[in-house]
N, C-alpha and C positions, 0 to 999 in steps of 0.2 A: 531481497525485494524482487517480488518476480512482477515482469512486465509482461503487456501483453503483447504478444504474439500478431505479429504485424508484418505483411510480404515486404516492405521496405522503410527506409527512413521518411522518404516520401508521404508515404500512405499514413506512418505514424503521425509526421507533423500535422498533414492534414485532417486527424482523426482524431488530434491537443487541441485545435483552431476550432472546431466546429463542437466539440465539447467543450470548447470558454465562448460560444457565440458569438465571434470575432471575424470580419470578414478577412479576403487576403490583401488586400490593400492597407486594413487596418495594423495584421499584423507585421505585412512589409514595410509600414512606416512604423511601426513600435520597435522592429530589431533592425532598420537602418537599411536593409536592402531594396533592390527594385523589386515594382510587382512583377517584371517578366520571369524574374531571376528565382521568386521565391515560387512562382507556377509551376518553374520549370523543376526545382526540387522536389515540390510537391507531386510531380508525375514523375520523378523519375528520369529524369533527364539530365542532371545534372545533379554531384555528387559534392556536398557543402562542408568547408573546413571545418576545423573544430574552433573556432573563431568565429565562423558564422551559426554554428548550430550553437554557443553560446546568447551571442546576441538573437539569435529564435527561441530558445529557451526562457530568456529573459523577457520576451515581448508575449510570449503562453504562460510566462509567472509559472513556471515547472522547472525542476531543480535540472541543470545542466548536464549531471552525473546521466538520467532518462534518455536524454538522447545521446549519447554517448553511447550510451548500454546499447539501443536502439542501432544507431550507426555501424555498431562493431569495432568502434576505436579503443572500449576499454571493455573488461569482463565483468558481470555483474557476480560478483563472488561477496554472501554474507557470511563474516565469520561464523563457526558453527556455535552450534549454545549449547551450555553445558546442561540447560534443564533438559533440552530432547534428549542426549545423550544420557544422563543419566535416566531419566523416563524408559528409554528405548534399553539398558542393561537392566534394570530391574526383574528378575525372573519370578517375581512373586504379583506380579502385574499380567493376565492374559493381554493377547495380544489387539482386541477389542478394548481395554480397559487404556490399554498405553494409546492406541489412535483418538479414542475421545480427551484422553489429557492432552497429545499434542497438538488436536484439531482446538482444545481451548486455549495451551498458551499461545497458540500462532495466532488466532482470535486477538486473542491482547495485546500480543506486540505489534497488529497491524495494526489495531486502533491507535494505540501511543503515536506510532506513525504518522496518522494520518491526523491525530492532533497537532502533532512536532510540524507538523506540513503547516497546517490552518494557521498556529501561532505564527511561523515564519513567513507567511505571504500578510500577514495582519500588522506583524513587528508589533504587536503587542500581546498579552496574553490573553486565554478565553477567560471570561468568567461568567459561570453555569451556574445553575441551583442544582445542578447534578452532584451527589454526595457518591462518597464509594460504598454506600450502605444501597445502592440502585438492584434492584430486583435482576436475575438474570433472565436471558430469552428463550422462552418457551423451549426451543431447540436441546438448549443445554443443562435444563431443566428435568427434560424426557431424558439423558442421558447419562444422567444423573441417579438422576431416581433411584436407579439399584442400590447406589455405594452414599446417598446422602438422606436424611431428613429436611425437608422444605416447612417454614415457619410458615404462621397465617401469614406475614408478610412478602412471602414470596420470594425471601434470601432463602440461597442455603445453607445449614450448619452442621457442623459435625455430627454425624452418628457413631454413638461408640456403643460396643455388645458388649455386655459383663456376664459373666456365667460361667 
């Protein structure tokens, strides 16, 4: 899970707050501290346990593990996957051919992600009219094209050559 790239914990938490449209008082009362106290992390002035970046995490409803990573108290290390790996050993794959498959399945497993996210801040499940028969995005559709046949419906299926 890569984050984003942020000069300090400060500026991160401040940049969680103002993308959940929360003020800092409101999130200083949601994780228990004072507002001076959380100002002052939020500039940089002051460096917050892992106790308190828990209870901030909890008051920005963002998974604890974020500021953590953020902080530099833990390493953000995803085990590796065996589909890039074996994607990335394939020699019968150019090397264009394996970056558009890795750039799709990274594509999916952030999405499951950010489902697993939505369901856990909801503590219930979604339910969509979205089927897994959903058309893909133009994007991955163009980059495609070479190695698939696209239905009128805008899935894609197999092409296979006989000859």
């Amino acid at each position: 899970m890569a984050l984003p790239k942020v000069g300090s914990i400060g500026e991160y938490i401040r940049e969680q707050r103002q993308q959940a449209k929360i003020s800092l008082r409101q999130l200083a009362a949601a994780a228990g501290v004072s507002n001076p106290y959380l100002s002052q992390i939020e500039r940089g002035l002051r460096k917050p346990s892992a106790e308190i970046l828990n209870q901030i995490a909890k008051g920005l409803r963002i998974s604890s593990q974020a500021l953590y990573v953020q902080a530099g108290l833990i390493e953000d290390r995803e085990p590796p996957s065996d589909v890039i790996t074996v994607i990335r050993a394939d020699s019968n794959l150019t090397e264009r051919q394996r970056q558009v498959l890795i750039d799709i399945y990274e594509s999916f497993r952030k999405e499951k992600r950010t489902e697993d996210e939505q369901t856990s801040q909801n503590a219930r499940p979604r339910h969509d009219s979205e089927s897994d028969d959903e058309p893909l995005p133009e994007g991955f559709l163009a980059a495609l094209e070479p190695y698939a046949a696209t239905s009128r419906n805008g899935n894609v299926t197999q092409e296979t050559k006989e000859g």
